[in-house]
N, CA and C atoms as a LAMMPS dump frame, in Angstrom:
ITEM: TIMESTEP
0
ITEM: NUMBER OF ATOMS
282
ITEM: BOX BOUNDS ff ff ff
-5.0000000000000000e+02 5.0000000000000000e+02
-5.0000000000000000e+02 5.0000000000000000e+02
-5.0000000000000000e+02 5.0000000000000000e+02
ITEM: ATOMS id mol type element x y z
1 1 1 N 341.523 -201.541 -300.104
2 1 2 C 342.553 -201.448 -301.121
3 1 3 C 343.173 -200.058 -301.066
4 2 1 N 344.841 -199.978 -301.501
5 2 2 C 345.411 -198.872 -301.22
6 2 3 C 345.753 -198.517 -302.988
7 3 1 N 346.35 -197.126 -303.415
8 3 2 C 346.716 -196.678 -304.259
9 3 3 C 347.337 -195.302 -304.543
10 4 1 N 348.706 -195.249 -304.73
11 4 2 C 349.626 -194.288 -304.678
12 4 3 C 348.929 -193.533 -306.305
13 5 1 N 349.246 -192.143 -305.959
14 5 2 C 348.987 -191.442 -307.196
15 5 3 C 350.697 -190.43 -307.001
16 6 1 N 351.012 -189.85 -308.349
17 6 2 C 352.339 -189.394 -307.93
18 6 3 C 352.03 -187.885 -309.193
19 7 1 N 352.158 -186.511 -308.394
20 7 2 C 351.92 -185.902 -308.935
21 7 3 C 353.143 -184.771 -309.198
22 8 1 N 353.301 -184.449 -310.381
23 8 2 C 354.522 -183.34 -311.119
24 8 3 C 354.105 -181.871 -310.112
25 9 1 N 355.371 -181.682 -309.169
26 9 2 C 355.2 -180.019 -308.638
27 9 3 C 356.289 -179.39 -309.299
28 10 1 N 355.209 -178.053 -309.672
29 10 2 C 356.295 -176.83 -310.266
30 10 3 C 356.365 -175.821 -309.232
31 11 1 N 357.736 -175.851 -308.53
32 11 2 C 358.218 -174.961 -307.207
33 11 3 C 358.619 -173.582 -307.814
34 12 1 N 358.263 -172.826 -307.373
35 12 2 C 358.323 -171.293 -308.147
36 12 3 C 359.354 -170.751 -306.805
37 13 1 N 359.441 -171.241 -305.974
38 13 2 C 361.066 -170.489 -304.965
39 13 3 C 361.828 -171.935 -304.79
40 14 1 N 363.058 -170.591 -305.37
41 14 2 C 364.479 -171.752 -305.596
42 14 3 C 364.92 -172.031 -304.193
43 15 1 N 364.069 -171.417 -303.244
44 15 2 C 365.143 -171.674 -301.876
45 15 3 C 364.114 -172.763 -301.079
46 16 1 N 363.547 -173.622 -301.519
47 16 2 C 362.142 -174.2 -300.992
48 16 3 C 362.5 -175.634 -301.458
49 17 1 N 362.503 -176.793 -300.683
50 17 2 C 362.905 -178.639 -301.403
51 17 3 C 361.321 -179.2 -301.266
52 18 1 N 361.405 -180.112 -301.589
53 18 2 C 360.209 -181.078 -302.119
54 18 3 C 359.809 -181.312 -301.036
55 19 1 N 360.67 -181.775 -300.425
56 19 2 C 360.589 -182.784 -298.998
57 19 3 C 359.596 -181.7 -298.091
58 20 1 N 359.58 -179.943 -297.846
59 20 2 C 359.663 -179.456 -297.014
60 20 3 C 358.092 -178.649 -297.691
61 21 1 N 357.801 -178.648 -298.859
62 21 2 C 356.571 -178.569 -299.138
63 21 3 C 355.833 -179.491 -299.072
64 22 1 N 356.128 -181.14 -299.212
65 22 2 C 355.382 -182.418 -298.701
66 22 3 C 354.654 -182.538 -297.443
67 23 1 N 355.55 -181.995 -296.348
68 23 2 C 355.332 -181.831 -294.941
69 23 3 C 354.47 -180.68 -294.832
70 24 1 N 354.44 -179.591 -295.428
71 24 2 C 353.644 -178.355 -295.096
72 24 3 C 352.02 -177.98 -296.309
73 25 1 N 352.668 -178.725 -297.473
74 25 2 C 351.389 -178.583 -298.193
75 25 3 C 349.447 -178.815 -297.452
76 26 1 N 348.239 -178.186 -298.328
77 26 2 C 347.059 -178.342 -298.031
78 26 3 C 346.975 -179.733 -299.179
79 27 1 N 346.015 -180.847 -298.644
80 27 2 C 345.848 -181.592 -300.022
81 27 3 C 344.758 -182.529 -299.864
82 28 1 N 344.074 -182.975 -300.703
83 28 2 C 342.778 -184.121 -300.743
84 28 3 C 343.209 -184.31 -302.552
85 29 1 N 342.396 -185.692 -302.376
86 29 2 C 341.932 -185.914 -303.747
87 29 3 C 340.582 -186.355 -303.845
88 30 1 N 339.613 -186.082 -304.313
89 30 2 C 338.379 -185.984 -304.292
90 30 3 C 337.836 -186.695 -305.503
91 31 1 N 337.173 -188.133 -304.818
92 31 2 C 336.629 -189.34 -305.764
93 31 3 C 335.779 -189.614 -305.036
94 32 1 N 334.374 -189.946 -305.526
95 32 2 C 333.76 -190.831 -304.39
96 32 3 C 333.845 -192.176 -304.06
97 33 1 N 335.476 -192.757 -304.744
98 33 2 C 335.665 -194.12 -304.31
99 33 3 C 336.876 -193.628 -303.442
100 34 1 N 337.196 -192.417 -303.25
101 34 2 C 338.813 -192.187 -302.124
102 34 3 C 337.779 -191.916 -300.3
103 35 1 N 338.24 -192.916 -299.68
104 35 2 C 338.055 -192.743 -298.319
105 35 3 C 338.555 -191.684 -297.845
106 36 1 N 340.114 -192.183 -297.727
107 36 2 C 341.277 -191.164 -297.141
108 36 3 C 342.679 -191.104 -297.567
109 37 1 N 343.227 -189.501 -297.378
110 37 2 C 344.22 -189.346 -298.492
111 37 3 C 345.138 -189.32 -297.257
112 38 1 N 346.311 -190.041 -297.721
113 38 2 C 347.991 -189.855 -296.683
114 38 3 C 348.587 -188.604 -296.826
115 39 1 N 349.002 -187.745 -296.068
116 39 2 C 350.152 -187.028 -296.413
117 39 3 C 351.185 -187.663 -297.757
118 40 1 N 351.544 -186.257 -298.742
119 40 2 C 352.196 -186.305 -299.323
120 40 3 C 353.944 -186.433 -299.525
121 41 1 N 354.572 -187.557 -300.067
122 41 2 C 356.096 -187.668 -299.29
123 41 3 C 357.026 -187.352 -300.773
124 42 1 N 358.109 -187.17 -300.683
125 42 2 C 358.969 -186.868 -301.889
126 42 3 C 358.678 -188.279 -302.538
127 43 1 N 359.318 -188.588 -303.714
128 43 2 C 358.803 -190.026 -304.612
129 43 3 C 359.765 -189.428 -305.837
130 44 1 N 360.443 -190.653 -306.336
131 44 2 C 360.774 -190.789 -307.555
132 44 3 C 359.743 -191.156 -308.555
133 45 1 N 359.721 -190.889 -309.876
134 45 2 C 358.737 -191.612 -311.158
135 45 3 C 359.413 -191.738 -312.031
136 46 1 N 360.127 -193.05 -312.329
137 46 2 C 361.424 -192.923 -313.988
138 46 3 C 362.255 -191.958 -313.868
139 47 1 N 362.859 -191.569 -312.289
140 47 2 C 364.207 -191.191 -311.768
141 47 3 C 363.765 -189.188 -311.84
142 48 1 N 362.362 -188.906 -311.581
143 48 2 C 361.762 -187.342 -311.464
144 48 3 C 361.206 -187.531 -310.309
145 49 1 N 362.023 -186.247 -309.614
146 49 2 C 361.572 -186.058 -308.489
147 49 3 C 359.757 -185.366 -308.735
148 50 1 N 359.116 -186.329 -307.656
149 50 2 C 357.668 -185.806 -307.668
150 50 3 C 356.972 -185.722 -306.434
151 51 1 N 355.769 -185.581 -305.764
152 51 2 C 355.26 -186.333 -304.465
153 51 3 C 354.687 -187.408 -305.168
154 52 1 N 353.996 -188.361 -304.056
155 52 2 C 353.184 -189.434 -304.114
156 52 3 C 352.235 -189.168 -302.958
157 53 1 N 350.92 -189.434 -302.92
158 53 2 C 349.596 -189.661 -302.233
159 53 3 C 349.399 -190.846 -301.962
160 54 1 N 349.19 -191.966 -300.834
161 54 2 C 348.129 -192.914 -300.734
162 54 3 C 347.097 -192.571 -300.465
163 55 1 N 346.269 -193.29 -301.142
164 55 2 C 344.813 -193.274 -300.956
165 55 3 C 344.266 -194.475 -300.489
166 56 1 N 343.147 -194.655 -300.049
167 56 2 C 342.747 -195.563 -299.181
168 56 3 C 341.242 -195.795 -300.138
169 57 1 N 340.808 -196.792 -300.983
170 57 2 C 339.566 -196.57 -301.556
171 57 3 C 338.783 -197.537 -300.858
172 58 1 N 337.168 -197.449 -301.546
173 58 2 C 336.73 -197.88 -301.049
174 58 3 C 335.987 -199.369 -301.104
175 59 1 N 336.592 -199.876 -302.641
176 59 2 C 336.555 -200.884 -302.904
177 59 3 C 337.539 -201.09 -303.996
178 60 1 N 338.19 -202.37 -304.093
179 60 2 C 338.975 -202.805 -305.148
180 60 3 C 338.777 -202.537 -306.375
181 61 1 N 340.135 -202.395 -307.335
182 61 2 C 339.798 -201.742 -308.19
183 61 3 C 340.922 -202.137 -309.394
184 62 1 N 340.077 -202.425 -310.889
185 62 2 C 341.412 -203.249 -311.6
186 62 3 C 341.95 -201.816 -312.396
187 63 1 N 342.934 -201.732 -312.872
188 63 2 C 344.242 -201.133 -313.447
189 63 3 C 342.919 -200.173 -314.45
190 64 1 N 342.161 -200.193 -315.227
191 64 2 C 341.415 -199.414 -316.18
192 64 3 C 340.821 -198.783 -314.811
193 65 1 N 340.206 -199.116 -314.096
194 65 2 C 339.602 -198.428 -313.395
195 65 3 C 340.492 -197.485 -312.344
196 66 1 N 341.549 -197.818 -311.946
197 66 2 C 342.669 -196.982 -311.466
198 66 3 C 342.953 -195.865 -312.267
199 67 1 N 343.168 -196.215 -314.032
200 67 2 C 343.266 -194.94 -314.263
201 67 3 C 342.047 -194.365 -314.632
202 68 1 N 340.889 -194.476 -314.574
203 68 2 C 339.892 -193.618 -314.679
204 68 3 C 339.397 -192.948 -313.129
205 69 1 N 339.899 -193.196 -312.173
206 69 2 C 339.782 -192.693 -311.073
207 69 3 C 340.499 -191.253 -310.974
208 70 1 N 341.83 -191.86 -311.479
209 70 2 C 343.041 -190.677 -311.395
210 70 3 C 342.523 -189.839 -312.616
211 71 1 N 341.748 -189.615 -313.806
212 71 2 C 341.451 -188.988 -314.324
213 71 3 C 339.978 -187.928 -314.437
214 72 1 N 339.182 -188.532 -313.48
215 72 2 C 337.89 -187.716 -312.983
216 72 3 C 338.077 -187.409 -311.571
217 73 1 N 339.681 -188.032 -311.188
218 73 2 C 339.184 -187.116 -309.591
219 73 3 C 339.396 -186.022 -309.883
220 74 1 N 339.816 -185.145 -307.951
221 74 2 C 340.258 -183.698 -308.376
222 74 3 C 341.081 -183.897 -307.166
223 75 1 N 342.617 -183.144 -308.045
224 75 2 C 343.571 -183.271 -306.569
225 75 3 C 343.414 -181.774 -305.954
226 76 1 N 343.467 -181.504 -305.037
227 76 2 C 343.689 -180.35 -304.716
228 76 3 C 345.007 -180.159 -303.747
229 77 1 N 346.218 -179.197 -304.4
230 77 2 C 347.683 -179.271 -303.297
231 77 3 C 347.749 -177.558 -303.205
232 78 1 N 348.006 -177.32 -302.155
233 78 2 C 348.189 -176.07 -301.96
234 78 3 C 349.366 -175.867 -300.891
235 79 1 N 350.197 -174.357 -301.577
236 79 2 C 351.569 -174.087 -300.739
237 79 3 C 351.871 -172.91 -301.893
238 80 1 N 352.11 -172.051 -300.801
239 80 2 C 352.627 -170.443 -301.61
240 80 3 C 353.833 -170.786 -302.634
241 81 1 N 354.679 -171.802 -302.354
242 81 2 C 355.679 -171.999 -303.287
243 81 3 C 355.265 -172.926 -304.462
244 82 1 N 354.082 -173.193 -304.854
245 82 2 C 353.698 -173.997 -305.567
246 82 3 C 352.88 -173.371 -306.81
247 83 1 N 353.438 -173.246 -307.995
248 83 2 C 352.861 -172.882 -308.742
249 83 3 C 351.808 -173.298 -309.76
250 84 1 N 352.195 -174.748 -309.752
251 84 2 C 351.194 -175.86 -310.502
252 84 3 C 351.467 -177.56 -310.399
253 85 1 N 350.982 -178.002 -310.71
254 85 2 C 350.66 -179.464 -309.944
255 85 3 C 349.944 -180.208 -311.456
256 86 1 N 350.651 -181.371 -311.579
257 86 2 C 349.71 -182.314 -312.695
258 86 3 C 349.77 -183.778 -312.014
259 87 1 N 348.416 -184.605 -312.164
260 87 2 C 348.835 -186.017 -311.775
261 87 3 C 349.801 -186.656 -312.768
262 88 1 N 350.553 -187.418 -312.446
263 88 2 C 351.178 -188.471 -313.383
264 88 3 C 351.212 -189.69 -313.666
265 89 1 N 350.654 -190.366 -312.557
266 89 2 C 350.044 -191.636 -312.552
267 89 3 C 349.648 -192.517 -311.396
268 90 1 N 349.118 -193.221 -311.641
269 90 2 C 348.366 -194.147 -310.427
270 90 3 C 349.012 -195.511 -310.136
271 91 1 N 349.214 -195.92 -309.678
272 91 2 C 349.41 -197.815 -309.299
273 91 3 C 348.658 -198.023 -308.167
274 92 1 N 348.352 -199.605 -307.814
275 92 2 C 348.009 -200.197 -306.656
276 92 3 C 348.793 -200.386 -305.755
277 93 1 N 348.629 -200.183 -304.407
278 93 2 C 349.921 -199.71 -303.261
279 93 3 C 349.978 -201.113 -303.19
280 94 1 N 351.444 -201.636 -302.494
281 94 2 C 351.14 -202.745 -302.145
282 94 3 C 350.985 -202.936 -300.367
């Protein structure tokens, strides 16, 4: 089973796009139900620019348990232009 998480970046250089910290960022999310995390890609959420993560778990998983995943993992994103990072939400990839 797959599952996009989509997380709020606060870019602290105005001369720096989403797209170009997606490609260069450090990142995991750390669950012991996440196998493996995708590179991070630009993503809309209710028309806000954000990234999105797939994750790859390791067993199926219903909607309560999706968001209790996204709330005890730990994301970790790293990039000098990045000043802070919040998750915003989870769905099941299709």
């Amino acid at each position: 089973m797959h599952a996009v998480i989509y997380v709020w970046v606060e870019i602290s250089d105005d001369d720096e796009e989403l797209s170009a910290i997606a490609s260069q960022c450090g990142y995991d999310f750390d669950h012991p139900q996440v196998l493996d995390v995708q590179e991070p890609v630009p993503a809309l959420l209710h028309g806000e620019p954000c990234l999105s993560l797939r994750l790859t778990l390791a067993n199926p998983v219903s909607g309560n348990e999706l968001e209790q995943l996204m709330n005890t993992g730990r994301l970790d994103l790293s990039h000098p232009s990045v000043s802070a990072c919040r998750l915003l939400a989870i769905e099941p990839a299709l």
